[in-house]
C-alpha positions in Angstrom: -3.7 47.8 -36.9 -5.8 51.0 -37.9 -7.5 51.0 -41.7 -6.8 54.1 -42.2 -3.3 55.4 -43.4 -3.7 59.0 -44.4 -1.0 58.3 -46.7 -3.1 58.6 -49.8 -5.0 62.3 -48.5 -3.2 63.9 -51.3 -4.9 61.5 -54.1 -2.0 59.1 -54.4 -1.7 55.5 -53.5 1.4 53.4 -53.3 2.1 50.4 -55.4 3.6 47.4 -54.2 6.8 47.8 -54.0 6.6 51.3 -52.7 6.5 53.3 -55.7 3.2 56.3 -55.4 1.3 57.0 -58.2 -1.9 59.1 -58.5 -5.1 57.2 -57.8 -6.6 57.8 -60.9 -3.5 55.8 -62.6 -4.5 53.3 -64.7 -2.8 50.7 -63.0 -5.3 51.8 -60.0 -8.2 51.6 -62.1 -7.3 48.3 -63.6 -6.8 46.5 -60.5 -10.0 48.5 -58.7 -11.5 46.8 -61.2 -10.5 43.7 -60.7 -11.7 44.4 -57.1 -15.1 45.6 -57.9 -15.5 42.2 -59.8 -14.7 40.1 -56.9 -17.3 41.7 -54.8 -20.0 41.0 -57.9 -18.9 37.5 -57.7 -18.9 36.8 -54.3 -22.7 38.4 -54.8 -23.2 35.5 -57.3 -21.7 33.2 -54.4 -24.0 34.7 -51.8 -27.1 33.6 -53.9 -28.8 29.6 -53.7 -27.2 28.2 -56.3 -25.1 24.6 -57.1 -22.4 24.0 -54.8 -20.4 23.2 -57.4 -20.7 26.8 -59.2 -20.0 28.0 -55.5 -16.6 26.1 -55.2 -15.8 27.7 -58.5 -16.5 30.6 -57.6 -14.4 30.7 -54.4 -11.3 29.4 -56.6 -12.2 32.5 -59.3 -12.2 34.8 -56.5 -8.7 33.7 -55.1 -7.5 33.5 -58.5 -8.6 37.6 -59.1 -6.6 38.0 -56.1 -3.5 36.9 -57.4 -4.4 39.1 -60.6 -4.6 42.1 -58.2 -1.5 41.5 -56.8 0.2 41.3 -60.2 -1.7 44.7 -61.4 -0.6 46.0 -58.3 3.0 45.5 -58.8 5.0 48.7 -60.1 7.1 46.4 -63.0 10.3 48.3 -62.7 10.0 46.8 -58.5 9.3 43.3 -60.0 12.4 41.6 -58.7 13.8 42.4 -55.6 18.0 43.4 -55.9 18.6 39.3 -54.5 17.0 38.2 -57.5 14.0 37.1 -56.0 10.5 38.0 -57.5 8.6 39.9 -55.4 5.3 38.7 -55.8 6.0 35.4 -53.7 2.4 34.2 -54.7 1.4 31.3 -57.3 0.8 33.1 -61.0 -1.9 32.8 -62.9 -1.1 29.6 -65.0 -2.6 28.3 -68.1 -4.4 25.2 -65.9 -6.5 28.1 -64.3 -7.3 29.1 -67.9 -8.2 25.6 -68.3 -10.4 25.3 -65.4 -12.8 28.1 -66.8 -12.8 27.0 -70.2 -13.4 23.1 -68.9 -16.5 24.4 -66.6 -17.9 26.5 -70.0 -17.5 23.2 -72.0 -19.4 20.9 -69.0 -22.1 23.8 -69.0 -22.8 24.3 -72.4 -23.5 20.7 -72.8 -26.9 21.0 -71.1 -27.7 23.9 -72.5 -29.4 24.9 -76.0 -27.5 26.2 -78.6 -27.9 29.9 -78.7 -28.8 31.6 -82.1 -29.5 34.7 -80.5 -28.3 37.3 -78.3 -29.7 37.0 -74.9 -30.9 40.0 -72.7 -29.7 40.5 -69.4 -32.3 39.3 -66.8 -34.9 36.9 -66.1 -34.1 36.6 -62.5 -31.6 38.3 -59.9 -29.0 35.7 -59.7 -28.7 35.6 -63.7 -28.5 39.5 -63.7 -25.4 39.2 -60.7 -23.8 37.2 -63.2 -24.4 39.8 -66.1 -23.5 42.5 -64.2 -20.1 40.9 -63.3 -19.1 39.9 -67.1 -19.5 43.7 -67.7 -17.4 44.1 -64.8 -14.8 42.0 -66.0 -15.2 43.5 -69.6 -14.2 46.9 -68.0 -11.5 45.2 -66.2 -9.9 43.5 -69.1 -10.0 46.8 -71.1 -8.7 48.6 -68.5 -5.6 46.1 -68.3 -5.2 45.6 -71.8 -4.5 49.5 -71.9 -1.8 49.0 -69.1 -0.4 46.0 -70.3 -0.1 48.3 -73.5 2.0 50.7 -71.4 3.6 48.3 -68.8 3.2 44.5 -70.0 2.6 41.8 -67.1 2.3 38.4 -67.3 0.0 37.8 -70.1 -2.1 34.9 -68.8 -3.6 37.6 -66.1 -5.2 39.0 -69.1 -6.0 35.8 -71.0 -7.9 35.2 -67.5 -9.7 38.1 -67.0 -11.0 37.7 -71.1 -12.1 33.8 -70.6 -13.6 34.7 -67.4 -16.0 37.0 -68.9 -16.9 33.7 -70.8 -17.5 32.1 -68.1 -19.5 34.4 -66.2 -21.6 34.8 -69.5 -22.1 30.8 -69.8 -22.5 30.8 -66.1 -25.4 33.2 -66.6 -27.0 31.1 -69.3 -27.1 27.9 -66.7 -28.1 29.5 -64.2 -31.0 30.8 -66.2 -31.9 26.8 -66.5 -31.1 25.8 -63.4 -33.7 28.6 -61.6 -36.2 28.1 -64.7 -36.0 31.5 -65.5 -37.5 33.0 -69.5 -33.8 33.6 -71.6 -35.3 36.1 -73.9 -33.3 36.8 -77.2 -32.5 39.8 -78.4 -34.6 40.2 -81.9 -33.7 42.7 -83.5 -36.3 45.4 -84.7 -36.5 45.4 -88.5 -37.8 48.9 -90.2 
């Protein structure tokens, strides 16, 4: 099987389900996005950190998978003329919400209360994570916009916004965990 199509050498790309739109469609964008973030998070994967965090991290990245797939899918091609979804895959489902926001809860509970915003850094495992909740940021924004134009299933988004949660309380722990300096963010006064 060759990589390379040369279907898209005229700047369009086809949707699942057939249907071509340009590649700078939003619908590209968003789930680019979504794509772009899995790579950051598979960087966060790469790095020496808990084997727990890792396994999460492996579940994340299947999960953004499945969010692709559903970004991916022209809406109006949804269901197949049997009836039949088209996307044979699992959803996203409120218990993978749940997983996230359980992991944030078990996190924050060894870690100091903030009372400050925190600046990106300290060390190059915490900054992975930071760049990837700006990743996600952009992909949530980007699928809020389409969801605006073509709704989806809502719990993709819900996802993508309490995964940016996690990446930033992920960040925080990791911060502790490699003993690295969390500076706050003090604002300058004049």
């Amino acid at each position: 099987m060759k990589v390379y199509t040369k279907t898209g050498d005229k700047g369009t790309t086809a949707l699942f389900g057939g249907t071509r739109v340009p590649k700078h469609h939003i619908r590209i964008d968003s789930y680019g996005t979504v794509d772009e973030l899995n790579s950051y998070i598979g960087l966060i994967r790469d790095q020496e950190i808990n084997q727990l965090y890792k396994n999460i991290l492996i579940t994340i990245q299947n999960k953004l998978f499945t969010v692709g797939a559903i970004l991916a899918t022209d809406p109006d091609k949804m269901v197949l003329k049997n009836g039949k979804e088209r996307l044979n895959i699992n959803k996203i489902t409120t218990e993978d919400i749940e997983l996230l926001e359980r992991e944030m809860d078990n996190m924050n509970e060894e870690l100091p209360q903030m009372t400050h915003f925190v600046l990106p850094g300290g060390h190059q495992t915490v900054s992975f994570c930071h760049v990837a909740r700006c990743v996600c940021r952009r992909a949530e924004r980007l699928a809020s916009a389409l969801n605006d134009i073509e709704p989806f299933l809502p719990e993709a988004l819900t996802y993508l916004n309490r995964l940016s949660d996690y990446l930033f309380v992920l960040a925080r722990k990791l911060t502790q965990d490699l003993q690295a300096d969390e500076v706050k963010w003090i604002p300058e006064k004049h």
